[in-house]
N, C-alpha and C positions, 0 to 999 in steps of 0.2 A: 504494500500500500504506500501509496507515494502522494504526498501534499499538493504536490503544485500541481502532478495528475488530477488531484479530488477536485482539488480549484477549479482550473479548465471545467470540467465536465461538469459543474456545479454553473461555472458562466454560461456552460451553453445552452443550461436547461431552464435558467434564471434570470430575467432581465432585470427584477424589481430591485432596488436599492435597499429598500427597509427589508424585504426577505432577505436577501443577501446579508443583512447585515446582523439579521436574525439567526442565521445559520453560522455567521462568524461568533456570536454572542454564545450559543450553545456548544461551539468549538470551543472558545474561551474558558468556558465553564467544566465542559468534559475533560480538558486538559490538566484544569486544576486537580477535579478530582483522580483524575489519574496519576498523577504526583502522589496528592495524599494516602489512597489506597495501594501505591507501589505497582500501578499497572502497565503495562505497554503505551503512552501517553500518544502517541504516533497514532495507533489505532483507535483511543480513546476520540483524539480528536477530529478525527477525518469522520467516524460514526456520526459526530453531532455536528460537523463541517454537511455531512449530506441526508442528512436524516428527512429534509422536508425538500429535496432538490425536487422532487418532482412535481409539488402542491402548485405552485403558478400556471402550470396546463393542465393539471389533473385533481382539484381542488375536494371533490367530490369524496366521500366514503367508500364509494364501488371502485375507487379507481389509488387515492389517494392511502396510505404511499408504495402500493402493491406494482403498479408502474414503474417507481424507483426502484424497488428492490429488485426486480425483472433487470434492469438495466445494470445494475451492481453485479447479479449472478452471471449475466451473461461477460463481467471482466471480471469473472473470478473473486470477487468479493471475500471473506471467509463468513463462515455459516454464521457465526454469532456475531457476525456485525448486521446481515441482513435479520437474523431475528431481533435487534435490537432495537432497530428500527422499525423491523413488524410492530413490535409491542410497546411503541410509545403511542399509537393507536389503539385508545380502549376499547373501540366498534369491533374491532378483528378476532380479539379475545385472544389474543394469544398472550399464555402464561410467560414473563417475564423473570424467567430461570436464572438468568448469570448477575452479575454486579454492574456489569456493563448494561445489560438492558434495565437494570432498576435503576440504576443514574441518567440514564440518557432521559428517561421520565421523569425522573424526579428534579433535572434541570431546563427541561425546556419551556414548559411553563412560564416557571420560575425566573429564567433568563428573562424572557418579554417582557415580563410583569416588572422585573427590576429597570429594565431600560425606559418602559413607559411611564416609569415615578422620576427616573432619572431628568427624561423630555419634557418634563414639568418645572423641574426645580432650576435656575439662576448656575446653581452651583456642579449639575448635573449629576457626574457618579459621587465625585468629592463630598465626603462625609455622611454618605448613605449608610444607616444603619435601617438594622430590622425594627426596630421600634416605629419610624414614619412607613418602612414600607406594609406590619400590620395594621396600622391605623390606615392607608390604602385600599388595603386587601377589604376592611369591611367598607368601604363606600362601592353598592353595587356597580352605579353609575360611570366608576373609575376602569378601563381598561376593561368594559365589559364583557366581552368577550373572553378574556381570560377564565381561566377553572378552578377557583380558591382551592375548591375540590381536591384537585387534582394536586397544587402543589402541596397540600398536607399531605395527600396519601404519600407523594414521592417523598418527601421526607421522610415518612413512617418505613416508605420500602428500601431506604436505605441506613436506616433507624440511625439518623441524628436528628437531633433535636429541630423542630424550626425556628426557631429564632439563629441557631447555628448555623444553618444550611443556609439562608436568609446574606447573613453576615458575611458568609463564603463565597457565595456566589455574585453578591456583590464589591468585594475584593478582587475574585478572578475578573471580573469587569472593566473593574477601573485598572486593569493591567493594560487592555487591549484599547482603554477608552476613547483615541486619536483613532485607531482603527472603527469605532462603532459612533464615532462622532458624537459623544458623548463628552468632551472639554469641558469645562467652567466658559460661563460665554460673559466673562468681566471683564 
């Protein structure tokens, strides 16, 4: 698995800017945790580098991200990167067996939801804790679209705390922050 290959094929399937930047934010994020849990970081992060590459033409549930993963297997992907991606899709139901598919779920979410508190704030990622991003999380109105849902359970399936995970995630963030346009705009 090769980066700048994932990039490319990620460009060509992706025109949007905020998705693209979506899928750098959930790179950013998977990378982190692959640091921390001592995993293959390489792979960690190309999974959440292509995890939603295919949503922009194929947006749907019948299609969305079974498309992608088609297109992974056919460049030899390994198996539990396309099942990781299967199972960040709760519609599919597939069981999210390994550490890798409970993380790539338990940060994508989470990833958006932290940029969209971010695009709000003057200061952007700079000094983001979880304490404003929970008082977020309950205004429905706020990034509605998101699934508060879902980022508890991903924390649960990766049993760190949320407030923890919260904190972490928005760290790995403001690593990449010039990359996800995320600056202080002072």
């Amino acid at each position: 698995m090769d980066r700048e290959e994932a990039w490319r094929l990620l460009c060509e399937w992706t025109q949007s800017d905020s998705l693209r930047k979506h899928m750098l934010a959930v790179e950013a994020s998977m990378r982190a945790y692959a640091r921390k849990f001592s995993e293959d970081e390489e792979k960690w992060g190309i999974t959440g580098l292509l995890h939603d590459m295919d949503y922009e033409k194929h947006p749907t549930p019948a299609e969305h991200p079974m498309v992608g993963v088609r297109e992974l297997a056919s460049r030899n992907y390994p198996e539990d990167v396309l099942e990781a991606i299967k199972g960040h899709a709760d519609y599919l139901d597939v069981p999210r067996e390994t550490l890798l598919a409970r993380t790539l779920y338990a940060v994508d979410e989470l990833s958006g939801f932290i940029v969209a508190c971010a695009l709000v704030r003057p200061e952007g990622l700079e000094g983001l804790r979880a304490k404003s991003v929970r008082k977020k999380m309950k205004q429905r109105s706020f990034a509605a679209n998101v699934s508060r849902e879902d980022i508890v359970r991903g924390a649960e399936e990766i049993d760190v705390d949320l407030n923890e995970h919260i904190d972490f995630i928005a760290a790995a963030l403001r690593e990449r922050s010039d990359a996800l346009g995320l600056t202080a705009s002072r």
